[in-house]
C-alpha positions in Angstrom: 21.3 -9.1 20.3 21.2 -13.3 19.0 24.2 -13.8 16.7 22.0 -16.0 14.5 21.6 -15.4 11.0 18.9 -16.4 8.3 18.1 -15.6 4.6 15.1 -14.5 3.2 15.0 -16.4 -0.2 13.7 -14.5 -2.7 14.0 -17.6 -5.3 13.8 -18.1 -9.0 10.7 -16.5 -9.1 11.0 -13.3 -7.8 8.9 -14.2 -4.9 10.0 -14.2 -1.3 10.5 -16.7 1.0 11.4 -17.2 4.6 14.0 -19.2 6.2 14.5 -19.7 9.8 13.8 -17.8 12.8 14.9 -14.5 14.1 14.4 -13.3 17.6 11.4 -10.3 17.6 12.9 -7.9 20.3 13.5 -3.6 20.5 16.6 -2.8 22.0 17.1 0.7 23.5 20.7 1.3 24.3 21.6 3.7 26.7 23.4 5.9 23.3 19.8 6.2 22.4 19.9 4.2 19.0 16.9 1.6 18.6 17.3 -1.8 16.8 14.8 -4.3 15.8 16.0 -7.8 15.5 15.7 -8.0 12.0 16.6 -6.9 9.1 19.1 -7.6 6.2 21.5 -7.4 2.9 19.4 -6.9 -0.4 20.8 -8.6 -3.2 18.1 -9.1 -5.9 21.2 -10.5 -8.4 21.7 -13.4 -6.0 17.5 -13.5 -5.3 18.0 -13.3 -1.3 17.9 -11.1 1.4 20.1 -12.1 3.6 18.9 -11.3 7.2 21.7 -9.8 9.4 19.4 -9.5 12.8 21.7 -6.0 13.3 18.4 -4.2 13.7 17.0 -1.0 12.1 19.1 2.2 11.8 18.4 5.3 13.9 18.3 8.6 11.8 18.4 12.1 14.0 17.8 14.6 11.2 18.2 18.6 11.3 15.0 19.5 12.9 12.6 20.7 10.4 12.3 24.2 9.0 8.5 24.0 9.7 6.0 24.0 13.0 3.2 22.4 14.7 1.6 25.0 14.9 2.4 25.8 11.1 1.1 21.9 10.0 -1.7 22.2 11.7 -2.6 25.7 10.7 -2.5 24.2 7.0 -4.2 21.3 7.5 -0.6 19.3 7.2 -0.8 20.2 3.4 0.2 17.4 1.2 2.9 19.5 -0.4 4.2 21.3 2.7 4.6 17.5 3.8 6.5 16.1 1.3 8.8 18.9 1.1 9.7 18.4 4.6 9.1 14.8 5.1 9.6 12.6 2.0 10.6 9.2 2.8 11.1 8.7 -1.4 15.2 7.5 -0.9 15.2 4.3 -1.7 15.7 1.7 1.5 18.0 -0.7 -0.5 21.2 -1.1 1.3 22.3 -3.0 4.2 19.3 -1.7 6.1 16.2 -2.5 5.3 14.7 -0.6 7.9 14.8 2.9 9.0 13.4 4.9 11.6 13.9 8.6 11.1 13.7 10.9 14.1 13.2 15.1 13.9 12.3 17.6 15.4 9.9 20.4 14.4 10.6 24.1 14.6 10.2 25.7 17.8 10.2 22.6 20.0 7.0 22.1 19.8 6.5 18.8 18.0 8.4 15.8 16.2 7.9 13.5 13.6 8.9 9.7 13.5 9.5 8.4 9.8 9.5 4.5 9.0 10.5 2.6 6.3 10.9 -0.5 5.1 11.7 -2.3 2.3 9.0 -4.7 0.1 11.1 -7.7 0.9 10.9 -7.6 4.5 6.9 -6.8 4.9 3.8 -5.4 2.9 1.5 -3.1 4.6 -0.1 -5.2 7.6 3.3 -6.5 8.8 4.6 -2.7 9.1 1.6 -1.7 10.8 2.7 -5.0 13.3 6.0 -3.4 13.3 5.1 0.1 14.1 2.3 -0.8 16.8 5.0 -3.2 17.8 7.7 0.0 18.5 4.8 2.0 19.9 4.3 -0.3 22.4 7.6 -0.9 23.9 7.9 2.9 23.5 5.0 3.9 25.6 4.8 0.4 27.9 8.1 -1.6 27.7 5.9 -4.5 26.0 5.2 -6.0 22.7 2.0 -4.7 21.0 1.0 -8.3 19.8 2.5 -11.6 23.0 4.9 -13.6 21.6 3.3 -16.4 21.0 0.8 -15.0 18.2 3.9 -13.3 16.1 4.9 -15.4 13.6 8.3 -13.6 12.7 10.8 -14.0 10.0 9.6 -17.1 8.8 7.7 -17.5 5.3 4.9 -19.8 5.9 4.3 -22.7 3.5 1.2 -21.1 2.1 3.0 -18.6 -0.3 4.8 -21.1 -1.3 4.8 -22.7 -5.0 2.7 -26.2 -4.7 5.0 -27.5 -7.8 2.0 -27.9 -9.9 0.7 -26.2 -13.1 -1.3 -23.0 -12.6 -4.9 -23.7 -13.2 -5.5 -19.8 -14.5 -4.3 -17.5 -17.3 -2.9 -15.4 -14.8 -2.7 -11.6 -17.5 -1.6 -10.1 -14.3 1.6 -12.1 -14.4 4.1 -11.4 -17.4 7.6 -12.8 -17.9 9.8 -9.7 -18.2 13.2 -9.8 -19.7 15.9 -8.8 -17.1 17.2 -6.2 -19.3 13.9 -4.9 -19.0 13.2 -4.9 -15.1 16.3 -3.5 -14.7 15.6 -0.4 -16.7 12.3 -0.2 -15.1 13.1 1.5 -11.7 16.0 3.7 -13.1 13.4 4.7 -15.8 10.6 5.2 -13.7 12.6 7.4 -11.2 14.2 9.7 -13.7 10.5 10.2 -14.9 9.1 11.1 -12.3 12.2 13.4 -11.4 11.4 14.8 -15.0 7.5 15.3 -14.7 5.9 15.7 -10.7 3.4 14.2 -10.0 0.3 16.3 -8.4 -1.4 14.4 -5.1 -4.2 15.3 -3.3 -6.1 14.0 -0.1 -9.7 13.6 -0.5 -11.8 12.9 3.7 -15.3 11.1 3.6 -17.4 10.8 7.0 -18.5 8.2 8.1 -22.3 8.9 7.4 -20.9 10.0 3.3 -19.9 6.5 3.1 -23.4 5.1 4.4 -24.8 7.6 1.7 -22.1 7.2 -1.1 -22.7 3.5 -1.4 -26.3 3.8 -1.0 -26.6 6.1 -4.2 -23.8 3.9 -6.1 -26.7 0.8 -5.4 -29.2 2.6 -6.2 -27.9 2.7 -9.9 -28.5 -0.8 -9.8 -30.7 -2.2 -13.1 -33.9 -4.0 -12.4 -32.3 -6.6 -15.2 -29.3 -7.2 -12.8 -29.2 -10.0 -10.6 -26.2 -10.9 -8.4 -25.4 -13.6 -6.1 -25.0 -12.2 -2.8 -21.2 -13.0 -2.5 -21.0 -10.3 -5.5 -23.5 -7.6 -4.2 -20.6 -4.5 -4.3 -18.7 -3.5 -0.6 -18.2 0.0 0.7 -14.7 -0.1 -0.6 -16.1 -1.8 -4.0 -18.0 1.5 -4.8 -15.1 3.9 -4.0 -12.7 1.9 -5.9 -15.2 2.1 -9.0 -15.7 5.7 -8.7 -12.2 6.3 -8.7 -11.4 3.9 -11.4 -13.8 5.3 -13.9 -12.6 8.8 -13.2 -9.3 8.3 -13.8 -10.7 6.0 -17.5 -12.2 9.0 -18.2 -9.2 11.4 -17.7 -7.3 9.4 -19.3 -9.5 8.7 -22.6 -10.1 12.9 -22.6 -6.2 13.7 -22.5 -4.8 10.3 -25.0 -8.5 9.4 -27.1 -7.9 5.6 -27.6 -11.5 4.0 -27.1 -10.4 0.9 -27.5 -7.0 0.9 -25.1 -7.5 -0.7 -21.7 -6.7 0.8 -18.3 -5.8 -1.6 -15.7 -7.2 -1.4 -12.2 -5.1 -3.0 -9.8 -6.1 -4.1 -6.5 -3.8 -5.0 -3.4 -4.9 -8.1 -2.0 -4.3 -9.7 2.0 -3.6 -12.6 1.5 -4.0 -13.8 5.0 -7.9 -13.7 5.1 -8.2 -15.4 2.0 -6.2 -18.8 2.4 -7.8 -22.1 3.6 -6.9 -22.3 6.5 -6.6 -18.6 7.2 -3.1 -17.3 8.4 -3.2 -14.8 11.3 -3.0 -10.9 11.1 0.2 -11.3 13.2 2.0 -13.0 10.4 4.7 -10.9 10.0 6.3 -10.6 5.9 4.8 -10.1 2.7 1.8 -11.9 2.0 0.0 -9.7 -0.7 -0.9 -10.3 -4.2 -3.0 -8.3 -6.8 -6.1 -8.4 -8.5 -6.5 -6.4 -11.9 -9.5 -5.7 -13.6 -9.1 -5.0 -17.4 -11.6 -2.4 -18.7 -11.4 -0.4 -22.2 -12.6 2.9 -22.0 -15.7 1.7 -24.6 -16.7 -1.1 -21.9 -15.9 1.7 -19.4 -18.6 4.1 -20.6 -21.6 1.7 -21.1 -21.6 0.9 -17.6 -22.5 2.6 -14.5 -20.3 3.0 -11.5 -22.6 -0.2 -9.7 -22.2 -2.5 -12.5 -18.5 -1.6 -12.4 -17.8 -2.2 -8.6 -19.5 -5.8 -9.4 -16.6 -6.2 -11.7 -14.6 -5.7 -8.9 -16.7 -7.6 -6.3 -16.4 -10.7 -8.6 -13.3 -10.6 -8.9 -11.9 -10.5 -5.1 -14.9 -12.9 -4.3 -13.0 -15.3 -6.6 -9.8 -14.3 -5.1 -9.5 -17.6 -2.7 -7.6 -20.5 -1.9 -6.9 -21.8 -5.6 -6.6 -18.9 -7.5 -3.9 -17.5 -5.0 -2.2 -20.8 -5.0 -2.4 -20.7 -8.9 -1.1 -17.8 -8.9 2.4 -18.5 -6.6 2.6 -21.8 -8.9 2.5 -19.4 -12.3 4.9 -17.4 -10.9 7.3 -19.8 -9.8 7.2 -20.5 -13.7 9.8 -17.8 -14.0 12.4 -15.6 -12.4 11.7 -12.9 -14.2 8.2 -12.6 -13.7 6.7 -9.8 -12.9 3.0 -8.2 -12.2 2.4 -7.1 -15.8 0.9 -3.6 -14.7 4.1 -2.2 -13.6 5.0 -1.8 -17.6 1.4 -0.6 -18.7 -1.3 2.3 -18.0 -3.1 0.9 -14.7 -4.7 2.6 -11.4 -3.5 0.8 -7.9 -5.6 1.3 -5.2 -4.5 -0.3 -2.0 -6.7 0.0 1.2 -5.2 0.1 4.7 -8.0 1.0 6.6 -8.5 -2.6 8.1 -5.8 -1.2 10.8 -8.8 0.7 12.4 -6.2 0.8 15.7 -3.6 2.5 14.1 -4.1 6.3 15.4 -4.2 4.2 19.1 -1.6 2.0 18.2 0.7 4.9 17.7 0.1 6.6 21.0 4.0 7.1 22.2 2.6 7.8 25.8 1.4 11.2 25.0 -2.0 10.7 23.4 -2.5 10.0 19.7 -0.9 11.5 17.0 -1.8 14.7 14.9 -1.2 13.2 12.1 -0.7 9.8 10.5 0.1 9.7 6.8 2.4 8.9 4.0 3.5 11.6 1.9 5.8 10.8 -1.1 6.5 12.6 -4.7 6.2 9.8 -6.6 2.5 8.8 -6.2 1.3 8.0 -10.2 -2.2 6.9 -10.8 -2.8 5.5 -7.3 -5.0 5.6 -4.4 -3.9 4.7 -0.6 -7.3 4.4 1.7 -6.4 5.4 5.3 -8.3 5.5 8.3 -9.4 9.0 9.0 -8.9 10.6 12.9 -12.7 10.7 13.3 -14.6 7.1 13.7 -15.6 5.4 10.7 -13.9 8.0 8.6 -11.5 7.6 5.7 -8.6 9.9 4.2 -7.7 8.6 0.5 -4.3 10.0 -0.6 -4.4 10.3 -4.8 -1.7 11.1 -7.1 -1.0 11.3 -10.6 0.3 13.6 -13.7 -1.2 17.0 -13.3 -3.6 16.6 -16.4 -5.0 13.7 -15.5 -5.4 14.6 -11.6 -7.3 17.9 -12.8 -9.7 15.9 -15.0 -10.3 13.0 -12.9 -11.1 15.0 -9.5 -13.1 17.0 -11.4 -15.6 13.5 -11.7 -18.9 14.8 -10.1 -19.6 11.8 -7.7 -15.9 12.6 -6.3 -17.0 15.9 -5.8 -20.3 15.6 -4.4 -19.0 12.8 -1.5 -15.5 14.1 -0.9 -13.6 17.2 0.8 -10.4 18.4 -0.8 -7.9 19.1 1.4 -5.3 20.9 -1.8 -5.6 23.4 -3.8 -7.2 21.3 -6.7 -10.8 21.8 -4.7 -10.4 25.5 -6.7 -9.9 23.4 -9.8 
């Protein structure tokens, strides 16, 4: 392994930021432990990660109490998952990242658990990373050559410009540090306190043609959109979803006039001028929020609500992001404001439309690809399903809300339910 050593800045704004270069390499020693050449020392009092290059740590855990056979029989149940496979210990100590290896009962299977901490990479560098293990796994090579890798270095472009923000910026709030450090310990107890309920809702690929077709055909002969704003696939889930949970949440807490946030994960990398390549390995999301009260909610329809969200990624470019990174350089204890207020997060990784390929360890695909965690709360993660053109959307939240929002009757007409709450 290189002996050299870097720091990942996080800097006075909470942000991250690169610095320096660390060799991209899997080792396999002969004792059977695997190391990728990066990782690091959290320490969000100093605002750095300090990057040790000492590689990820090797778990072997008991083998599972729990079969093949037995997942597959039950569809790998959300529940049965997470009691056997939840990744939900926090990856905050000297290593950043984990692989965890075990075995299933009876021999007949085995399950490989990642993780990785939000400093090091967001969603499209861990799918590099994974591909990336995959690879050397099944054919002693990189997924990705080299030379198109840009690895543990923070490019300029998420860097503050040292200007002024040119927007308000609401999804940015100044937090007092007393506060964000009560937020996690909070949050977990919480959760510990009160489950969450998930469930995984599948869509074909012809659903999808149909689902957005019906969500456009709500469209008003008085609207009129510019092209740029006419509502994606993704646009008229994320709408449906949004105003379900609105919904659920105005039946269980009546407040007409309190707003529900709908946050939206953002790349980044497509969305910069220039553009930064897919292989840029780090953290290089943002969010979009859309701010709806229940009132606004209810007099539109689900088409004039994913044009809400169209307009707002379509303005999500080159000088709002920049904006953005300058506002939040402002501070270092700024914060996305949603994490202390009511919101709904959907994040989309279906863009890795590889990934059941990518994982292929030399024995054909996987079974099953999936995240499976007990602390899901008012969110929505878009996967790629096994079949072409498919999706799988994992949602969670507080019991009463789950039951009242998948009870929505567009969710019901375009979507199979995988748990229990299809009896609902």
């Amino acid at each position: 392994m290189s002996e050299e050593r870097s720091v990942l800045c996080v800097g006075k704004n909470g942000r991250k930021d690169w610095r320096g270069d660390l060799e991209r390499k899997w080792c396999f020693p002969q004792k059977g432990h695997v190391c990728l050449a990066l990782c690091g020392e959290l320490d969000l009092a100093a605002g750095e990660v300090k990057l040790t290059n000492e590689g990820a740590q090797l778990l072997f855990l008991e083998p599972a109490s729990v079969s093949m056979t037995e997942l597959k029989t039950r569809n790998f149940d959300y529940d049965l998952c997470v009691k056997h496979f939840n990744a939900d210990t926090p990856v905050a100590d000297e290593f950043l990242l984990k692989i965890a290896v075990q075995k299933l009962d009876n021999n007949d299977g085995m399950v490989l658990r990642f993780s990785a901490h939000h400093s090091l990479c967001d969603i499209n560098s861990f799918y590099l990373l994974v591909a990336d293990f995959c690879s050397q796994v099944r054919d002693k090579k990189f997924k990705f050559p080299a030379e198109e890798v840009i690895c543990c270095k923070r490019l300029q472009y998420m860097n503050s410009s040292g200007e002024e923000p040119v927007f308000p910026h609401p999804e940015v709030e100044i937090v007092a540090p007393e506060k964000v450090q009560k937020f996690m310990p909070d949050l977990f107890a919480d959760l510990m306190a009160n489950p969450r309920k998930a469930e995984v809702l599948s869509i074909s690929a012809e659903k999808l043609k149909i689902l957005r077709k019906e969500v456009h055909a709500m469209k008003r002969i008085s609207d009129s959109e510019e092209v740029a704003c006419i509502p994606s696939t993704n646009d008229c889930i994320v709408s449906i979803l949004y105003r379900a949970f609105t919904r659920s949440e105005q039946l269980v807490n009546p407040d007409p006039e309190r707003k529900l946030t709908m946050q939206l994960a953002v790349n980044t990398r497509f969305r910069r001028t220039p553009q930064v390549a897919r292989t840029f390995f780090g953290n290089g999301s943002l969010t979009v929020e859309l701010y709806l009260t229940w009132k606004e909610v209810e007099s539109q329809n689900a088409y004039e609500t994913a044009v809400h969200v169209r307009r707002l990624i379509t303005g999500f470019g080159e000088k709002y992001i920049q904006s953005c990174l300058n506002k939040m350089d402002q501070d270092k204890s700024c914060m996305f404001s949603s994490l202390f207020h009511p919101k709904f997060t959907t994040t989309n990784w279906n863009t890795f439309f590889d990934w059941y390929n990518d994982a292929n360890l030399g024995q054909g695909t996987p079974e099953k690809l999936g995240t499976y965690s007990r602390f899901l709360d008012r969110i929505c993660l878009v996967l790629p399903g096994k079949e072409e053109g498919s999706l799988e959307l994992i949602v969670g939240g507080k019991p009463e809300i789950m039951n009242n929002a998948l009870d929505d009757h567009l969710i019901r007409k375009f979507f199979k339910f995988r748990n229990n709450s299809a009896n609902i």
